[in-house]
Steps between C-alpha positions, in 0.01 A plus 500: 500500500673176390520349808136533581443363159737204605316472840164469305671224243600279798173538671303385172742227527448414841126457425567335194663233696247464742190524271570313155206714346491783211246633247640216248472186770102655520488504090634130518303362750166644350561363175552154644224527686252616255683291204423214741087518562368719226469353165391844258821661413600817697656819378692673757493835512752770694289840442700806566341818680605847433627505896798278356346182696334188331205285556530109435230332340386205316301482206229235344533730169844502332395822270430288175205618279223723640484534834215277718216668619432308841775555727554427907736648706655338799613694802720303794439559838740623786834224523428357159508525162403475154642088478244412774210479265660214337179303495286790377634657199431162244157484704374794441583552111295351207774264425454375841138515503445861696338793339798746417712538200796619642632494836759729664633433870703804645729540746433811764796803506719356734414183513584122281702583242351895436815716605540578848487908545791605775313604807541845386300516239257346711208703682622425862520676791810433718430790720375454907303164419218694287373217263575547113158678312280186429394732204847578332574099559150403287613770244827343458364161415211625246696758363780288371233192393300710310833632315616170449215395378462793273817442359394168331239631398171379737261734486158280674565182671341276780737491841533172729685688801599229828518658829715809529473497065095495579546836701743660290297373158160658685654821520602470134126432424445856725746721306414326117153384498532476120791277522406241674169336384467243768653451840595123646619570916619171554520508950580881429640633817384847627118518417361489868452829675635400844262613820535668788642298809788392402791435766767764579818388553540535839202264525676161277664228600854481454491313178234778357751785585795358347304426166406854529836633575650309249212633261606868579871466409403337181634158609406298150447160473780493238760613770481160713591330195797726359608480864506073482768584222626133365215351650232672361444274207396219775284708650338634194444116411346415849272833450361330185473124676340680781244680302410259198632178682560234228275658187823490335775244426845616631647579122217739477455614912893616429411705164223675737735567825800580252347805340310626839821476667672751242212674461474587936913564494509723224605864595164615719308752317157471462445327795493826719192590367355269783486691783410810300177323371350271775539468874405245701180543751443248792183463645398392835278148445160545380577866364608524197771281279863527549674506190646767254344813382586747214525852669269587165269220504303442184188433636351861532658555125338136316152558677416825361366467162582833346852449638613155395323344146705204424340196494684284787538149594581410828691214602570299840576154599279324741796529753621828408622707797465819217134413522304777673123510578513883354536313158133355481403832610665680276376259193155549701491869487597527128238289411242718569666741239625277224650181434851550479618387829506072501630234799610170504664290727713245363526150694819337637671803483665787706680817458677349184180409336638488098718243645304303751255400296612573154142334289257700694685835513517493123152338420368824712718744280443351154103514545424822623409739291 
């Protein structure tokens, strides 16, 4: 017993060494971050769940007086976390001239700063390369938002989900239709149905069948950079230079990479849902579009009127490689029903619309009804 208890102590201290991250380094650099862009005073809140794990969030509201009536929830997408909408939260309240009273941005179970379940409490399967239940993976992210959210006390709220938190907060809108009274997808990944004709592996190039190897062992992004070790934090700073080139200053481009990089070297959790939800699909040219699918796409689900009743916006930049022609039909289709369903693009902006064009994102938030 107490030398396998030894063996584990030197281990954590070997990775210790070689990644200078833990769940306090994630605390710190989110509050310099966010203490950095956003003006309205925050309230952080660590909001225990009767499984013994915790999910991080940030508050608009610090519990004075009654409580406000308005409220927007933020949901990250895969890799990130609740300090990358920095430029959204003042933006979107009335202090800031949005619409809501009270903002909340959350951080997913196992991801940020939310506690990071062991991979046994996780729902994977290890066994013979059978992928994890996409189904068990969705519960596990709903389940333990709607009982953090439950524990302080939100009962009906709007949701602005990004990407991977635009899936995850669809399927929210699914299982509690009277929760959620309106539904932002900002580039929500996993809406298209993929087609038929799709390539088999033994008909990819090279590249194609290592990204799809890779994709079967659940190979995460995260891994290449806990691998880098020391030199991680450069890399996490030339991932942000790369993406956002000079939007920033470097005081403020270092905040940014800072908290990303302890976010992405934090013990993986979380991050295994990937494989377990989506899968990539290449197409031969002229087919179909390569990208990544959910292996439950929403599309059959958000189409059908007497299955899915939340009133939905729908989000894309004008470059936005989440953009899918299924979208317009899908807003198409619903309009023959009702008008709950609503698209717009948003100029100058890809994938990471809320931050690549910060004035237009909002302006389309704050005036729709």
């Amino acid at each position: 017993g107490s030398s396998g208890s030894s063996l584990v102590s030197e281990l954590k201290k070997m990775k210790s060494l070689w990644l200078s991250t833990t769940p306090q380094h994630i605390m710190t650099s989110q509050r310099k971050l966010l203490k950095h862009f956003v003006k309205i005073p925050l309230t952080e809140r660590r909001v225990e769940l009767k499984s013994g794990e915790y999910i991080n969030m940030v508050d608009t509201w610090n519990g004075q007086g009654s409580a406000p009536s308005k409220t927007l929830v933020l949901t990250h997408g895969y890799g990130s976390g609740l300090g990358f909408w920095f430029r959204n939260i003042d933006a979107l309240t009335k202090e800031g001239g949005g619409k809501y009273d009270r903002v909340i941005a959350v951080d997913w179970l196992g991801m940020g700063a939310s506690s990071r379940p062991s991979n046994t409490k996780l729902p994977l399967r290890r066994n013979c390369g059978k992928t994890s239940d996409p189904q068990e993976f969705i519960q596990f992210f709903v389940s333990s938002l709607e009982e953090g959210l439950g524990n302080i006390g939100l009962q009906k709220f709007h949701l602005l989900g990004h990407s991977f938190g635009g899936y995850i907060g669809a399927h929210y809108a699914l299982q509690h239709p009277n929760q959620i009274e309106k539904l932002i997808l900002a580039s929500a990944v996993g809406i298209p149905a993929p087609s038929e004709g799709y390539l088999q592996r033994s008909e990819m190039k090279t590249q194609y069948k290592l990204i799809d190897s890779l994709w079967k062992a659940n190979f995460t992004p995260q891994s290449i950079l806990r691998f880098m070790g020391p030199r991680g934090k450069r890399i996490a700073q030339n991932i942000v230079r790369g993406r956002f080139q000079n939007r920033w200053n470097d005081e403020e481009t270092n905040l940014i990479s800072e908290y990303l990089y302890h976010i992405t070297c934090e013990t993986p959790s979380g991050e295994y849902a990937l494989n377990a939800l989506l899968e990539p699909r290449i197409y031969p040219a002229g087919v179909s579009r390569t990208g990544v699918y959910a292996r439950i796409p929403l599309y059959p689900k958000l189409v059908d009127p007497t299955i899915y009743k939340t009133k939905t916006q729908l989000l894309f930049g004008d470059t936005d490689w989440m953009y899918h022609p299924q979208m317009k039909e899908l807003v198409d289709e619903r309009s023959i029903h009702d008008n709950h369903m609503e698209l717009a693009i948003i100029s100058s902006a890809g994938h990471h619309l809320y931050l690549d064009n910060t004035t237009e994102f909002h302006a389309r938030i704050n005036s729709s009804e």
